[in-house]
N, C-alpha and C positions, 0 to 999 in steps of 0.2 A: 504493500500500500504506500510505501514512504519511498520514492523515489529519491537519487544522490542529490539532481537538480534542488527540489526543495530544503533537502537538510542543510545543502549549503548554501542554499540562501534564508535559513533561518539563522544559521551559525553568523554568518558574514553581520546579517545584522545586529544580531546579538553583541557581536566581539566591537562591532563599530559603537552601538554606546555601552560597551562599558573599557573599552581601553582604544580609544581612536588615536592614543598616538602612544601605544605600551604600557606596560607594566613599571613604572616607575619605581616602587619600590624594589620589585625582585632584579631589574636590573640594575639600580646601584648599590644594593646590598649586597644577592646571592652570585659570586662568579661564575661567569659562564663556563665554566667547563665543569661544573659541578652537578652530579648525575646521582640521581638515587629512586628508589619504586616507594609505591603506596597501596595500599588496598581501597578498595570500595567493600565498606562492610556496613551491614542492615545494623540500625540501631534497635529495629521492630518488624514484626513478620509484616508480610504482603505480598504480590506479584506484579511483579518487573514487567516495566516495559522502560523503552527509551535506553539498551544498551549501549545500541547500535549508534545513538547521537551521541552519547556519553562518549563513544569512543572516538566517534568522527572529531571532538570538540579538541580535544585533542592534538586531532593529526593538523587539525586546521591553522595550528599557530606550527605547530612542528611535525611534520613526516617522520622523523625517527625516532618519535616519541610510540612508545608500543603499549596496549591494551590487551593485556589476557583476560577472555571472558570467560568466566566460570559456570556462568547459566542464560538462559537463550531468555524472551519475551515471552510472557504468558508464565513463568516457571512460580511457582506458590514459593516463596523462601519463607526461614524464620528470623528472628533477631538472633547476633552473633555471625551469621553466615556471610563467607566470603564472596561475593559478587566479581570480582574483577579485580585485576592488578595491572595498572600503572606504571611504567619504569620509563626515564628520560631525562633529560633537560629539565634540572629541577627550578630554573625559571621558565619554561614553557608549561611546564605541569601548572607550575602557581599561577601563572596566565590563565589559563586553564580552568580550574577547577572550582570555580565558582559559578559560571556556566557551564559547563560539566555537569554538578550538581543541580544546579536549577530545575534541567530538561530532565533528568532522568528522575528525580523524587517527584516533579508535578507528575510527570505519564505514568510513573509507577503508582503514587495516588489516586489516576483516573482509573488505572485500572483494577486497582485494587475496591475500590471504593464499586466499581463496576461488577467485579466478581461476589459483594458482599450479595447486591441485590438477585443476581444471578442466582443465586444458592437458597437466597427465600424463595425462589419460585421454581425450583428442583422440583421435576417431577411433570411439571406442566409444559404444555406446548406454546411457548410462552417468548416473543422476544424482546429481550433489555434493550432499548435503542436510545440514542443521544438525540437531540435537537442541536439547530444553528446558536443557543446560547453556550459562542466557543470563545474565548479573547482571541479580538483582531490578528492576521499574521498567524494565528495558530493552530487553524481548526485541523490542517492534515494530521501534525501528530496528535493533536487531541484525540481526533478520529479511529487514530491509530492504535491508542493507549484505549482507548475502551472496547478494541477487539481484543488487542491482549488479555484483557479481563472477562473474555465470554460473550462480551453481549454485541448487536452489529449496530451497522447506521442507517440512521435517517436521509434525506436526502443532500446533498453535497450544499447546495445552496438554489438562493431563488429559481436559476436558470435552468434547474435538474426536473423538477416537480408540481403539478398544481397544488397550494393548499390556500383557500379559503376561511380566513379566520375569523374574529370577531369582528374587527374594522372594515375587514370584506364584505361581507355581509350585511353592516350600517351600512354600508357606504351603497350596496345594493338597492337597500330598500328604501334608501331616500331618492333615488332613481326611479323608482319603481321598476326594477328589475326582478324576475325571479330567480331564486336559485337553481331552480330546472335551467332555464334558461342559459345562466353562468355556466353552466356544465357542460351544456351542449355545445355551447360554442368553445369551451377550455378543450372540447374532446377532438377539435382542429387541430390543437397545438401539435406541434411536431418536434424531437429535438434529435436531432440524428438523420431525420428522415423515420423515426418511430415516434408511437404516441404516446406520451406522458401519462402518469396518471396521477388522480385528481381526488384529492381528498379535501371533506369540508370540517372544521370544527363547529364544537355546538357544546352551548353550555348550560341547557334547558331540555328537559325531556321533550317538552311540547312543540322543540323543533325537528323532531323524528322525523314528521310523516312528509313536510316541506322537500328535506335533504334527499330521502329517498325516492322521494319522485323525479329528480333528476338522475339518479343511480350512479351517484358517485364509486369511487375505488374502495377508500377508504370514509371513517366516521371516526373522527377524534372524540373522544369525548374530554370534557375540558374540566377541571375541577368537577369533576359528580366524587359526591359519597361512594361507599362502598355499595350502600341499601339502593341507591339511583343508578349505579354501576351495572346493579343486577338487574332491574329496571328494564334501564334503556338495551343490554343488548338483549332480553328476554323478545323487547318490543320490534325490535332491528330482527331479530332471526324469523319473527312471525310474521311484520309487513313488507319483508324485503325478498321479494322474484329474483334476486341475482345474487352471484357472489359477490358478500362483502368483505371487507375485512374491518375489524371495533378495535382503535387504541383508546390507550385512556392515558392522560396527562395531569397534570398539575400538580404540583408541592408533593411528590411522592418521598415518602420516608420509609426507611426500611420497616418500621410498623406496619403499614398502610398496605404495604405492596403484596403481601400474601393475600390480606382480603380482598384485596382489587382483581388478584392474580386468579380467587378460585370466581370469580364471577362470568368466569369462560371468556375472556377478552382474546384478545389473538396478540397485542402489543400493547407495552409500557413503555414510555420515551420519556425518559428523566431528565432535566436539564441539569440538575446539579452536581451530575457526573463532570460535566466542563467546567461551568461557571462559578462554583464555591468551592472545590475539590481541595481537600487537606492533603497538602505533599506528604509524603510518607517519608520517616527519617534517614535516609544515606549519608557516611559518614565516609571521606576520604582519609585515611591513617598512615602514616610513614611507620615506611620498614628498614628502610636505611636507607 
């Protein structure tokens, strides 16, 4: 998913504000010919992701700076375990490893945070998905770090997908448009030379029967209860002629998420997999 192109133009950016003109300190203090390794070791368990940029971040100030990786993306660790070893240019490392760590505890916290929810919904047929609430410049490996964790993605962005929100919708009926109508014509859209598909949210039971007369893809449901959850796709499975698919969104907690999950939904798409994610502890340690 994480092509070279991108990593290193995330890096480049990265490295341009936080040392646009060097490491000051490390190079008038530590001499350059002075070489020693480090580990990457978990301060607290979780699954890894974002090795692969940890290591790149790296080679990006120094090529013979070397990276031994101990465990691959997606791997469950625990606290105490060794992750990876470092050895180089102990002012390149220092350069380094501050971004270094940034990238690999956030993705490691998406993903892990990704895997928690994942594991409340064990058993079901059930998929964990992200939304576009990603910080700016970042949603690839966001994206990326929440596969690591099990769960897959929602659509890439505006250009990928129709979805029709709450403002859509205002925005419709003060038109007097209908939402059949929206549909019909979104079912033009084209992006490849294929047809998109088109999903509406709805944050009221009593906009079921509206949505379904245009026979959208998907039906989000938007903040519903667990009790409305069951509700509305009880009401979706029995006035709906066509295949659909029921996600359910909003403020999802890992509490929440199992009784949401057994209400037969097909998708959960969590935003705070991105947007609030607690990086998880990585700790870079000299070994000599």
């Amino acid at each position: 998913m994480l092509d070279q192109s991108a990593i290193q133009d995330v890096l480049h950016r990265a490295f341009e504000e936080d040392s646009p003109n060097g490491d000051i300190t490390s190079e008038h203090v530590i001499p350059e010919h002075v070489i020693g390794e480090a580990d990457l070791v978990a301060r607290e368990g979780g699954v890894l992701s974002g090795i692969s940029i940890f290591a790149d971040a790296f080679s990006f100030i120094d090529t013979q700076v070397e990276v031994e990786q101990y465990a691959a993306d997606g791997h469950h660790f625990q606290a105490g375990e060794r992750l990876a070893k470092v050895s180089g240019s102990m002012r390149a490392v220092l350069r380094s490893e501050r971004i270094a760590l940034n990238f690999v505890q956030h993705m490691t916290g998406i993903a892990t945070a990704t895997a928690m929810f994942v594991n409340e919904v064990q058993g079901k047929s059930i998929a964990i998905k992200d939304t576009r609430k990603t910080l700016p410049g970042l949603r690839a490996i966001q994206r990326y770090a929440v596969v690591c964790g099990g769960g897959t993605n929602h659509r890439d962005g505006l250009s990928d997908a129709v979805m029709m929100k709450d403002n859509h919708l205002a925005a419709l009926r003060s038109s007097g448009i209908t939402i059949a109508h929206a549909i019909e014509e979104a079912r033009k859209i084209r992006v490849d030379g294929k047809p998109v598909s088109v999903e509406v949210e709805i944050d009221d039971l009593g906009q079921i029967n509206d949505v379904l007369e245009g026979k959208p893809d998907v039906i989000m449901l938007d903040n519903f209860s667990p009790a409305d959850t069951v509700r509305a796709v009880r009401n979706i499975h029995r006035m709906s002629h066509h295949q659909i698919e029921i996600e359910a969104s909003g403020n999802m907690t890992l509490e929440k998420v199992r009784s949401i999950a057994d209400s037969g939904i097909d998708v959960i798409s969590i935003g705070s997999l991105t947007h609030s994610v607690i990086g998880v502890d990585l700790g870079l340690d000299w070994v000599s």
